[in-house]
PyMOL commands that place a pseudoatom at each C-alpha (Angstrom):
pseudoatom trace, name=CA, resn=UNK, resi=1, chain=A, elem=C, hetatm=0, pos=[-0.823, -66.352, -32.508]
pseudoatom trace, name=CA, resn=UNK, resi=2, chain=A, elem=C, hetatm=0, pos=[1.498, -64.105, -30.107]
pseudoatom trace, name=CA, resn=UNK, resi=3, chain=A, elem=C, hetatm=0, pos=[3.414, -61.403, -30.087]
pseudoatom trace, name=CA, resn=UNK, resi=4, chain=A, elem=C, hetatm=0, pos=[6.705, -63.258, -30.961]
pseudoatom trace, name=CA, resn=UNK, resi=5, chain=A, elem=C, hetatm=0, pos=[4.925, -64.829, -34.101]
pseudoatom trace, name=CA, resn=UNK, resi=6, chain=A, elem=C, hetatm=0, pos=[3.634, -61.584, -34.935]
pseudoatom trace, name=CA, resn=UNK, resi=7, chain=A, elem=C, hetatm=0, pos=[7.540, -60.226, -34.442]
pseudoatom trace, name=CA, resn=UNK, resi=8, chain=A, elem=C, hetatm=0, pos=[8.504, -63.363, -36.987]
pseudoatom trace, name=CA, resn=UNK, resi=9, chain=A, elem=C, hetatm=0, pos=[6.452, -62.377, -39.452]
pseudoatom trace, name=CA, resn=UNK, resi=10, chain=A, elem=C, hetatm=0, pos=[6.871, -58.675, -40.055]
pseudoatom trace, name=CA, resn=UNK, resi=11, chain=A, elem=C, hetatm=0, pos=[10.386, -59.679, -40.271]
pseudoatom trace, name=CA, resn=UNK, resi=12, chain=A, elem=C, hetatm=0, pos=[10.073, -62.577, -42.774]
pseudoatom trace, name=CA, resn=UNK, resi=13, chain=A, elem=C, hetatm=0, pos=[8.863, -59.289, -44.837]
pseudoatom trace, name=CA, resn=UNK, resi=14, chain=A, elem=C, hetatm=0, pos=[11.538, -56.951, -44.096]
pseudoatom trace, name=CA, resn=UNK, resi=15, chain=A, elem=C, hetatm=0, pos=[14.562, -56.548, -41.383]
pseudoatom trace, name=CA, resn=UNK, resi=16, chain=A, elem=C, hetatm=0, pos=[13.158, -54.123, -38.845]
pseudoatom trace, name=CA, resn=UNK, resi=17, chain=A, elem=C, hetatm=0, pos=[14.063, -52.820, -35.188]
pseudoatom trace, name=CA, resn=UNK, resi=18, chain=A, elem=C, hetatm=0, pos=[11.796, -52.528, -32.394]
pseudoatom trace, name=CA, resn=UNK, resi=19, chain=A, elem=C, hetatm=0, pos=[11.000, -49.005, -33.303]
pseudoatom trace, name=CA, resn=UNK, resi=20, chain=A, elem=C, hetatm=0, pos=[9.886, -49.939, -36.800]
pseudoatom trace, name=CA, resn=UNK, resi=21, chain=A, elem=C, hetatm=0, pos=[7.917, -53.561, -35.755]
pseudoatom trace, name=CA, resn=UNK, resi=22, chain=A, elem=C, hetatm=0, pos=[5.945, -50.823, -32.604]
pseudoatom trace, name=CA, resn=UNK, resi=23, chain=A, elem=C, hetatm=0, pos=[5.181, -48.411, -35.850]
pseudoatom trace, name=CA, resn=UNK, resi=24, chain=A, elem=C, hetatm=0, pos=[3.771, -51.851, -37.762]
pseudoatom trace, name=CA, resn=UNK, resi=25, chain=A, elem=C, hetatm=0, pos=[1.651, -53.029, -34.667]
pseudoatom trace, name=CA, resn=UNK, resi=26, chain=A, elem=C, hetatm=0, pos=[0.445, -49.405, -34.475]
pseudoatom trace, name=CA, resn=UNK, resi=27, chain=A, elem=C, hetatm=0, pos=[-0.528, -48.786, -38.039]
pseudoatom trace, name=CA, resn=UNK, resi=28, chain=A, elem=C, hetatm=0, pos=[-1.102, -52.472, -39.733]
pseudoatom trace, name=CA, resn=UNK, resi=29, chain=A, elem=C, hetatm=0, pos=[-2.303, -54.332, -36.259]
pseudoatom trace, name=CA, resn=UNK, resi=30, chain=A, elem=C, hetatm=0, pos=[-3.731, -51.930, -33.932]
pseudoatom trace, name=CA, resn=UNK, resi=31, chain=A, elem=C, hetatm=0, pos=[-7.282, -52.741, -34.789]
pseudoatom trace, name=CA, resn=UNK, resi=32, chain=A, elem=C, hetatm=0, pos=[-7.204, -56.284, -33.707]
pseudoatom trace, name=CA, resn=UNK, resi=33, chain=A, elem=C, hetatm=0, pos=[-4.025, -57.380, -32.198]
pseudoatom trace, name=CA, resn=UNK, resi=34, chain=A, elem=C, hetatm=0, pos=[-2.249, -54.330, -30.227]
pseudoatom trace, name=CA, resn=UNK, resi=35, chain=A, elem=C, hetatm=0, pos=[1.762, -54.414, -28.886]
pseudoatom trace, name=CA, resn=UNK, resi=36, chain=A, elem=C, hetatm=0, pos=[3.787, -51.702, -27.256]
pseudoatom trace, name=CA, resn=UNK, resi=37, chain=A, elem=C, hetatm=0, pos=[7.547, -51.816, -26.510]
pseudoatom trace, name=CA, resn=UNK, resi=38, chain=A, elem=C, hetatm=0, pos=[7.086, -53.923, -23.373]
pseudoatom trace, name=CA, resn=UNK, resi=39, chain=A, elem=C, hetatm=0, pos=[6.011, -56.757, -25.608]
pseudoatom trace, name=CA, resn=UNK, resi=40, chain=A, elem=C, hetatm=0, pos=[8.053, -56.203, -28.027]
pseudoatom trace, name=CA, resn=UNK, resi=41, chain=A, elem=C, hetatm=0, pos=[11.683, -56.269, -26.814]
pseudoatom trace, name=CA, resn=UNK, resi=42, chain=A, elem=C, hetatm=0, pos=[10.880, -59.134, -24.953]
pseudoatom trace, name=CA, resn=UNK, resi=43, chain=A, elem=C, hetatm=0, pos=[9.778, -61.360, -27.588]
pseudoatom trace, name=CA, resn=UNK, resi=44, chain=A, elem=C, hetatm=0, pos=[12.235, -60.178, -29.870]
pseudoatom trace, name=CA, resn=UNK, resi=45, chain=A, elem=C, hetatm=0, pos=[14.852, -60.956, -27.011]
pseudoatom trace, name=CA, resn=UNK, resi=46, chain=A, elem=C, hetatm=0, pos=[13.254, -64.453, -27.121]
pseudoatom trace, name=CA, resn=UNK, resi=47, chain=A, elem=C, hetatm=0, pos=[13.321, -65.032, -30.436]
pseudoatom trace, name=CA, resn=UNK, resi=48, chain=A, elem=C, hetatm=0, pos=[16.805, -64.516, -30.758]
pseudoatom trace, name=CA, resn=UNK, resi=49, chain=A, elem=C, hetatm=0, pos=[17.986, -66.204, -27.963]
pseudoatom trace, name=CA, resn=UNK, resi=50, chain=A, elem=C, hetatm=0, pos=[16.093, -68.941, -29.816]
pseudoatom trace, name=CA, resn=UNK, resi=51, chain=A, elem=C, hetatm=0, pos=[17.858, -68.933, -32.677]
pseudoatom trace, name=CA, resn=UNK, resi=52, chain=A, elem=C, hetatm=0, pos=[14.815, -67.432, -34.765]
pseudoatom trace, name=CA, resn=UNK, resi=53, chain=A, elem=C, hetatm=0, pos=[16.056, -63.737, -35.307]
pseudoatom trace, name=CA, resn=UNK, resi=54, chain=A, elem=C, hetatm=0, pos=[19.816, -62.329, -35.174]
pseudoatom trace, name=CA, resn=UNK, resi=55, chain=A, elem=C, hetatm=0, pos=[20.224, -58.925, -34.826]
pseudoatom trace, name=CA, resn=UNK, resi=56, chain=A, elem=C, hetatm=0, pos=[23.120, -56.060, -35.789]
pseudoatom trace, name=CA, resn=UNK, resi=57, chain=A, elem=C, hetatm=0, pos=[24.007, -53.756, -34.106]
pseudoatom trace, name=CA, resn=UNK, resi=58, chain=A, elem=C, hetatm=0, pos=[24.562, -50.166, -35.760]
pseudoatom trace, name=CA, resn=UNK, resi=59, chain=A, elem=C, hetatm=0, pos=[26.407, -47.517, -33.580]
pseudoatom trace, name=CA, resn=UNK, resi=60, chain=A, elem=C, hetatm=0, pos=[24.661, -44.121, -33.209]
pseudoatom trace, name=CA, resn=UNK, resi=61, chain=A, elem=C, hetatm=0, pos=[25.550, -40.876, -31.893]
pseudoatom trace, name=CA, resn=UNK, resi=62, chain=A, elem=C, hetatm=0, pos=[24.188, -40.051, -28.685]
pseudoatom trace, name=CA, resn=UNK, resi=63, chain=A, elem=C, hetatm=0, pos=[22.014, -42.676, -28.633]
pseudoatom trace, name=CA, resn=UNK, resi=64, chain=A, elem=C, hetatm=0, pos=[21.794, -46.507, -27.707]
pseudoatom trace, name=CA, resn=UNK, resi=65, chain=A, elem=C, hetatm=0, pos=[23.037, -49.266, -30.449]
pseudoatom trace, name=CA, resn=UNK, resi=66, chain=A, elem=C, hetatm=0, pos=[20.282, -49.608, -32.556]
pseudoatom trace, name=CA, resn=UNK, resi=67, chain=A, elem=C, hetatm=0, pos=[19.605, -53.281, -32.791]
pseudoatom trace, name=CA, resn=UNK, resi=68, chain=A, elem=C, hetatm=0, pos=[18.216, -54.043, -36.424]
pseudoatom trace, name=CA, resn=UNK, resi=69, chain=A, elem=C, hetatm=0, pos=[16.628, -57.580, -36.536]
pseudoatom trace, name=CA, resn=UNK, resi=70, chain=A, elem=C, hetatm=0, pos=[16.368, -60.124, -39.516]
pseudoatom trace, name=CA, resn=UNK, resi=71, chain=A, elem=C, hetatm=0, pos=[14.552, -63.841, -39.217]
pseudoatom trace, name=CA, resn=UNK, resi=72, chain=A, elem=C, hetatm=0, pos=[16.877, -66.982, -39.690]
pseudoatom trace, name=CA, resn=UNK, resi=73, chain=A, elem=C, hetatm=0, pos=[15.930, -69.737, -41.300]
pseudoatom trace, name=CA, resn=UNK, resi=74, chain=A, elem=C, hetatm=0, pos=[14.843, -71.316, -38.544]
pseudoatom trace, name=CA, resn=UNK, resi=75, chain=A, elem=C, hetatm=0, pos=[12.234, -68.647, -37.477]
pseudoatom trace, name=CA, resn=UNK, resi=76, chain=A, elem=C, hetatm=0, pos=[11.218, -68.475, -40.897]
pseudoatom trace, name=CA, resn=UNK, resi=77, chain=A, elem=C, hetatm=0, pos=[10.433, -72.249, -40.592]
pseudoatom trace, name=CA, resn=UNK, resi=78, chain=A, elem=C, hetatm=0, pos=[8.657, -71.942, -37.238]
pseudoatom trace, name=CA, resn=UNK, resi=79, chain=A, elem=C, hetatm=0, pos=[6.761, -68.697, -38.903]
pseudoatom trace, name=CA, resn=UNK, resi=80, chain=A, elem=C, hetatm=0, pos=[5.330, -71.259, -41.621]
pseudoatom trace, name=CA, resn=UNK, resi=81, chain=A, elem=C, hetatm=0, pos=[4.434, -74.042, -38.975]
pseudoatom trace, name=CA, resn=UNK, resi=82, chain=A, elem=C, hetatm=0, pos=[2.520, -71.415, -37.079]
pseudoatom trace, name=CA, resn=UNK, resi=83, chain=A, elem=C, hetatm=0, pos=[0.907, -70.338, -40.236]
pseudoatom trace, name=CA, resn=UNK, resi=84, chain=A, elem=C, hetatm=0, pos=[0.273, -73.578, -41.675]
pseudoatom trace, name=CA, resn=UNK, resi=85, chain=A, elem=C, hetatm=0, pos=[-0.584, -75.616, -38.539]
pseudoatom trace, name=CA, resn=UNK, resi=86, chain=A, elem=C, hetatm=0, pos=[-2.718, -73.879, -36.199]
pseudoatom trace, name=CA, resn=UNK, resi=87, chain=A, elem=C, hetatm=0, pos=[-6.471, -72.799, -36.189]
pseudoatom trace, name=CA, resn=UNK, resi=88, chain=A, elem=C, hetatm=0, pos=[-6.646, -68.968, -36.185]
pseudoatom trace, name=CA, resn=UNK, resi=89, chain=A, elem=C, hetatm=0, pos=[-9.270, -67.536, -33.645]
pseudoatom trace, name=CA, resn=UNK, resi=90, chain=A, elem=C, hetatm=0, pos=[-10.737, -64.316, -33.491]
pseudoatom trace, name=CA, resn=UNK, resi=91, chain=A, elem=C, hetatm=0, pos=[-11.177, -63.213, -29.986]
pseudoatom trace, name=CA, resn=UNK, resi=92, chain=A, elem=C, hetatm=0, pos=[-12.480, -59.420, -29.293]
pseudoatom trace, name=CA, resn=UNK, resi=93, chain=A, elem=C, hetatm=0, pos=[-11.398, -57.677, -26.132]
pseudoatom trace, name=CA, resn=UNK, resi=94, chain=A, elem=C, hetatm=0, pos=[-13.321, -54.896, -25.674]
pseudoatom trace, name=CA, resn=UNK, resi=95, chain=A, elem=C, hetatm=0, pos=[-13.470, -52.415, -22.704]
pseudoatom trace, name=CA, resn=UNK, resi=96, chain=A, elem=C, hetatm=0, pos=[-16.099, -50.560, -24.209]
pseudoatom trace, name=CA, resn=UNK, resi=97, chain=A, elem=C, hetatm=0, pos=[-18.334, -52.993, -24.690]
pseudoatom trace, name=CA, resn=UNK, resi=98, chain=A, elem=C, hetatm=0, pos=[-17.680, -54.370, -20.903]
pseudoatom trace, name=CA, resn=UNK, resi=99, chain=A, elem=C, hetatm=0, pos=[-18.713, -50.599, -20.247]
pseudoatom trace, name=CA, resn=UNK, resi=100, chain=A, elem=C, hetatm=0, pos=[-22.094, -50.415, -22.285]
pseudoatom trace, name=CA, resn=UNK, resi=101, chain=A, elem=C, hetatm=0, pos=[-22.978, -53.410, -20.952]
pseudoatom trace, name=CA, resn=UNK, resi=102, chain=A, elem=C, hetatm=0, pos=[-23.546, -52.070, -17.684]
pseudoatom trace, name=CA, resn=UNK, resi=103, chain=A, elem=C, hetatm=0, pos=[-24.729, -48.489, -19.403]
pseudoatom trace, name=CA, resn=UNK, resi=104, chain=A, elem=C, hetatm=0, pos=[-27.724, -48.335, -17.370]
pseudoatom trace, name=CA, resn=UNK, resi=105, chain=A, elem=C, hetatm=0, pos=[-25.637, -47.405, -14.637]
pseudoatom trace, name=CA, resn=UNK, resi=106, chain=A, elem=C, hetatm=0, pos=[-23.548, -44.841, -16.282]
pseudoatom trace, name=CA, resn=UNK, resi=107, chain=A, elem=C, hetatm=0, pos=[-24.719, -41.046, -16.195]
pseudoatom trace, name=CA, resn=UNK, resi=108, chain=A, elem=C, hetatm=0, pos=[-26.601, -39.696, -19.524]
pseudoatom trace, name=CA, resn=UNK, resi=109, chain=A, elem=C, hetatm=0, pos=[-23.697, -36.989, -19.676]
pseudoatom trace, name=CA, resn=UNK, resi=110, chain=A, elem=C, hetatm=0, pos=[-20.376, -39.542, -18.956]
pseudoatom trace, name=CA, resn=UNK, resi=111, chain=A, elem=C, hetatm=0, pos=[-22.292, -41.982, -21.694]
pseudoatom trace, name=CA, resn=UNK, resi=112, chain=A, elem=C, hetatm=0, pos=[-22.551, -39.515, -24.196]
pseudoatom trace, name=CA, resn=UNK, resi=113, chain=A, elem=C, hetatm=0, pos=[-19.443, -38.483, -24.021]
pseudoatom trace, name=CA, resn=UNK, resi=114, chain=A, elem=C, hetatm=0, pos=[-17.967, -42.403, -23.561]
pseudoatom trace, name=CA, resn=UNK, resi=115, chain=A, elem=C, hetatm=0, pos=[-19.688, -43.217, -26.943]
pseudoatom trace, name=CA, resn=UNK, resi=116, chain=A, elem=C, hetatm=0, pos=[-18.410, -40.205, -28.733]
pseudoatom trace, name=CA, resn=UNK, resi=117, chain=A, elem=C, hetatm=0, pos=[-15.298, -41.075, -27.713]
pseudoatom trace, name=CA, resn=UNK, resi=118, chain=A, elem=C, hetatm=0, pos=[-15.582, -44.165, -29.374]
pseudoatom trace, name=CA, resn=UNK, resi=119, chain=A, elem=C, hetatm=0, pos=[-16.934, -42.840, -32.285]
pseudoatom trace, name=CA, resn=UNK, resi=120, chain=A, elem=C, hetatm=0, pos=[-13.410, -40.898, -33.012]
pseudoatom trace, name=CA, resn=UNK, resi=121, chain=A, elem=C, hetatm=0, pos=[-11.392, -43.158, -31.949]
pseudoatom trace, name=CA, resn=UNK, resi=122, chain=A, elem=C, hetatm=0, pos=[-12.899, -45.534, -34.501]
pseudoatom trace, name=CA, resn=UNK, resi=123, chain=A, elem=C, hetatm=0, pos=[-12.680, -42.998, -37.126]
pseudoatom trace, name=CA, resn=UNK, resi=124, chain=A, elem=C, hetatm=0, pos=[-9.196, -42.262, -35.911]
pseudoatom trace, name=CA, resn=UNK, resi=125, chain=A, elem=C, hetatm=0, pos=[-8.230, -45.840, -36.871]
pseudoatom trace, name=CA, resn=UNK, resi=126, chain=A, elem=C, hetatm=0, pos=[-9.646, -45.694, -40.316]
pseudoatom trace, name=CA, resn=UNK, resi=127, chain=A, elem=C, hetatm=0, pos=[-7.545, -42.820, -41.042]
pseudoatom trace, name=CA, resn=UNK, resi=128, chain=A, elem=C, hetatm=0, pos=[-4.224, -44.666, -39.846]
pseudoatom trace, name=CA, resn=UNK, resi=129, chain=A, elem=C, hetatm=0, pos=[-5.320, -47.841, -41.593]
pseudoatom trace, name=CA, resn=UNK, resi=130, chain=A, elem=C, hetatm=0, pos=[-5.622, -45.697, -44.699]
pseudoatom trace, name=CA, resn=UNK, resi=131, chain=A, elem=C, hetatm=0, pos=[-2.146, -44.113, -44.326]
pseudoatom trace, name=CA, resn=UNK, resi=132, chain=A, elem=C, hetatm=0, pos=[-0.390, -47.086, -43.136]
pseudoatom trace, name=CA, resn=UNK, resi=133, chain=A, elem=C, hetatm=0, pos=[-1.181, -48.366, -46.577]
pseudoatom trace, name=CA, resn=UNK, resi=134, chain=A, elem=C, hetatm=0, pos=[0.547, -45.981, -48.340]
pseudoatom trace, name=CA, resn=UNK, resi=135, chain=A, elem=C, hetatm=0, pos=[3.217, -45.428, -45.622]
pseudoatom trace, name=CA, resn=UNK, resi=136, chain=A, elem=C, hetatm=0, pos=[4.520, -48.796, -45.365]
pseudoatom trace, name=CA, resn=UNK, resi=137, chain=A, elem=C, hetatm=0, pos=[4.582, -49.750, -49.050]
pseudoatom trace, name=CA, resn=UNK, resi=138, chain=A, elem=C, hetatm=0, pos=[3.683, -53.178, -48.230]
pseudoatom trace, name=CA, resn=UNK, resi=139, chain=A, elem=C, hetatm=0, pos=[0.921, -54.199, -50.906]
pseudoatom trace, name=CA, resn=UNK, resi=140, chain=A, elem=C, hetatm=0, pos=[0.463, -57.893, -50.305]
pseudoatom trace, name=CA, resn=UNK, resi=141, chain=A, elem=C, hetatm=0, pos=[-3.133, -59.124, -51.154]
pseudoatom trace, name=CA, resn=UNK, resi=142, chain=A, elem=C, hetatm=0, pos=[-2.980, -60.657, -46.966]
pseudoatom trace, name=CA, resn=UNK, resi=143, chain=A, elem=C, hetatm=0, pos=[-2.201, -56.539, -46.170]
pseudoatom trace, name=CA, resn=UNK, resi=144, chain=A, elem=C, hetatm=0, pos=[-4.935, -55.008, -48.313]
pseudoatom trace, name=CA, resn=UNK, resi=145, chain=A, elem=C, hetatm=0, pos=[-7.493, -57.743, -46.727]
pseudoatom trace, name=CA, resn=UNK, resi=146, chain=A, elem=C, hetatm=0, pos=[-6.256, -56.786, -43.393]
pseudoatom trace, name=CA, resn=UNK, resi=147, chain=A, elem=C, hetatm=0, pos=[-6.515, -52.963, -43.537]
pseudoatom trace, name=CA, resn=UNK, resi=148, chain=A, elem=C, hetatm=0, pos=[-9.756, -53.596, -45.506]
pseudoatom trace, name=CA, resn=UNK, resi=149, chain=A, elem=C, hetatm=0, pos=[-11.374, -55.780, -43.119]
pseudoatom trace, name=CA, resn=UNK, resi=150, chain=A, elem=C, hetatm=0, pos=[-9.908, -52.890, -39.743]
pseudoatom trace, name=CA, resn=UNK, resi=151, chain=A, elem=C, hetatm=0, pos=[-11.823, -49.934, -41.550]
pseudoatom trace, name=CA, resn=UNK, resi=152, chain=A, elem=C, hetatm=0, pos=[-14.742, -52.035, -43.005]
pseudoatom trace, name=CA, resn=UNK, resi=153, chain=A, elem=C, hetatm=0, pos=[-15.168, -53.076, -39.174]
pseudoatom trace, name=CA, resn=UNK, resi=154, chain=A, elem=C, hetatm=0, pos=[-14.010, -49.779, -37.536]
pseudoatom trace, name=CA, resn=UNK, resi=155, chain=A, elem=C, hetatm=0, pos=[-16.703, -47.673, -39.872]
pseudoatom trace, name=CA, resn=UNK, resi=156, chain=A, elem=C, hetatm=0, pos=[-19.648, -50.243, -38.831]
pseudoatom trace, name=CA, resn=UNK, resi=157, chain=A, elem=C, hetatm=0, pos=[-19.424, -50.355, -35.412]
pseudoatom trace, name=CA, resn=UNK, resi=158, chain=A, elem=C, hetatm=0, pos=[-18.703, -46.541, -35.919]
pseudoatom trace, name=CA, resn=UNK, resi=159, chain=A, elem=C, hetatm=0, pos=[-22.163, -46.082, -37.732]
pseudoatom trace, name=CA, resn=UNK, resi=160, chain=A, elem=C, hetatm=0, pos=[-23.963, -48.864, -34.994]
pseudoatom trace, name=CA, resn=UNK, resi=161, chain=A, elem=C, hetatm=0, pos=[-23.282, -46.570, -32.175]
pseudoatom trace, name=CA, resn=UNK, resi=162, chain=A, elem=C, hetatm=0, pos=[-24.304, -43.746, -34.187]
pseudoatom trace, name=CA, resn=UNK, resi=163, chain=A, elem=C, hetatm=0, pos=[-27.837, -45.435, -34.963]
pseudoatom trace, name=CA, resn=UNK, resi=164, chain=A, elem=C, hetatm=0, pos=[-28.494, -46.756, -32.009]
pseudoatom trace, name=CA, resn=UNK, resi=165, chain=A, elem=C, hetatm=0, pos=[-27.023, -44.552, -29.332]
pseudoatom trace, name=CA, resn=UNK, resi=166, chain=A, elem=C, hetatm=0, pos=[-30.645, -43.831, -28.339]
pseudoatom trace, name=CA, resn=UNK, resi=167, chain=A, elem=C, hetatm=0, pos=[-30.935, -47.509, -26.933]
pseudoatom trace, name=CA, resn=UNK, resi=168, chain=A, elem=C, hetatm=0, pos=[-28.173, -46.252, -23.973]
pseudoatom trace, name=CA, resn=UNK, resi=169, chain=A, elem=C, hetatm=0, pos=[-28.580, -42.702, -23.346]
pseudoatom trace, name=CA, resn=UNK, resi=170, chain=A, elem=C, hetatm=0, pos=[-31.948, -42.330, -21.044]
pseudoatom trace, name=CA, resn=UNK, resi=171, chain=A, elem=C, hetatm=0, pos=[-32.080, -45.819, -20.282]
pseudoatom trace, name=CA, resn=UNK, resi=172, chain=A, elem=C, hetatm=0, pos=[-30.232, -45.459, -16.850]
pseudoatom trace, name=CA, resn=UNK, resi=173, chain=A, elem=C, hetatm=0, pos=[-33.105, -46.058, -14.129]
pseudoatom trace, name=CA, resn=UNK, resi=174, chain=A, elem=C, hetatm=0, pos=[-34.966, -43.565, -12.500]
pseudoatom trace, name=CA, resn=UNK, resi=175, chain=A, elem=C, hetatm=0, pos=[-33.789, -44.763, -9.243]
pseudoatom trace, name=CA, resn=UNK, resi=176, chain=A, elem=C, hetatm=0, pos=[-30.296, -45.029, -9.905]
pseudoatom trace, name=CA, resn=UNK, resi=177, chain=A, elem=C, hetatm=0, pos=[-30.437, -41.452, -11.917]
pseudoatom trace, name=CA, resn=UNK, resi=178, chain=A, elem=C, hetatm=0, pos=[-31.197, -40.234, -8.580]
pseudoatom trace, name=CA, resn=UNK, resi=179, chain=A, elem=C, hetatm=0, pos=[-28.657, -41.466, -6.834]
pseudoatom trace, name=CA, resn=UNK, resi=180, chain=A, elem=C, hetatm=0, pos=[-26.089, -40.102, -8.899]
pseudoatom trace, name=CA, resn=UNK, resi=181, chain=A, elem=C, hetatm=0, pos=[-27.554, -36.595, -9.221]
pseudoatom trace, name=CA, resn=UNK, resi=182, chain=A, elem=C, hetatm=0, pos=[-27.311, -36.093, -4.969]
pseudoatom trace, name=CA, resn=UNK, resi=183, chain=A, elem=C, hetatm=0, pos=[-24.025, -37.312, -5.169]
for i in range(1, 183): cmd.bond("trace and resi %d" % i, "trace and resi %d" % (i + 1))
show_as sticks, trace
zoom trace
């Protein structure tokens, strides 16, 4: 699944605009499939020169046309094929993982403050999980799984760094502590 499939479904829900579909990948996606505007616009520029969105345009003052976008049949269609058709994989990109991988190279100090970092950020997401729920009003049983599973995931790995931070900080080597401390 992309971007553009993502983009096709949130509008087989509801017409949106690329403001609203960034404040849906934000809230309802961030924890496991982020978008900003530069994927956006283009995929929604793709999808209707496709033939799977149309769009209106709705004058404002002051401002650019705001372009509001609604699926067509046939991106409905190609929505369902994705949906019905394809094996769904769960990949994990993770910086910070990447990072604590190497930890025994990091300095106790930048570590500490790396993984409490983490630690709000992951708490951070539970808290817009929560309120996109109520926000977007969108109370499907696929939308309650999804937010479920983002703070059910975001709160573990929140309490696994917690429990085993000790694992990482003071495990940098002697030799390499050295290093960085004349440096």
């Amino acid at each position: 699944m992309n971007v553009k499939t993502l983009c096709l479904g949130m509008l087989s829900i509801r017409d949106a605009c690329g403001y609203d579909l960034k404040k849906m990948f934000e809230s309802s996606f961030k924890h496991f499939f982020p978008a900003g505007y530069g994927s956006i616009y283009p995929a929604l520029a793709d999808l209707a020169e496709q033939g799977l969105v149309q769009f209106e345009e709705i004058p404002q003052v002051g401002k650019p046309n705001r372009k509001v976008y609604k699926i067509t049949e046939d991106g409905e269609a190609a929505f369902l094929e994705v949906l019905n058709r394809s094996d769904p994989q769960h990949k994990v990109k993770s910086e910070f993982l990447a990072f604590m991988y190497f930890s025994d190279r990091i300095e106790n100090d930048r570590l500490a403050s790396i993984l409490d970092h983490r630690i709000e950020e992951l708490r951070d997401s539970i808290k817009i999980i929560q309120q996109s729920k109520k926000q977007e009003g969108i109370d499907t049983p696929g939308s309650l799984f999804v937010a479920g599973f983002g703070a059910f995931i975001a709160e573990a790995a929140a309490k696994y760094i917690e429990s085993n931070r000790h694992l990482l900080i003071g495990s940098v080597h002697s030799d390499l502590q050295k290093i960085l401390n004349k440096n």
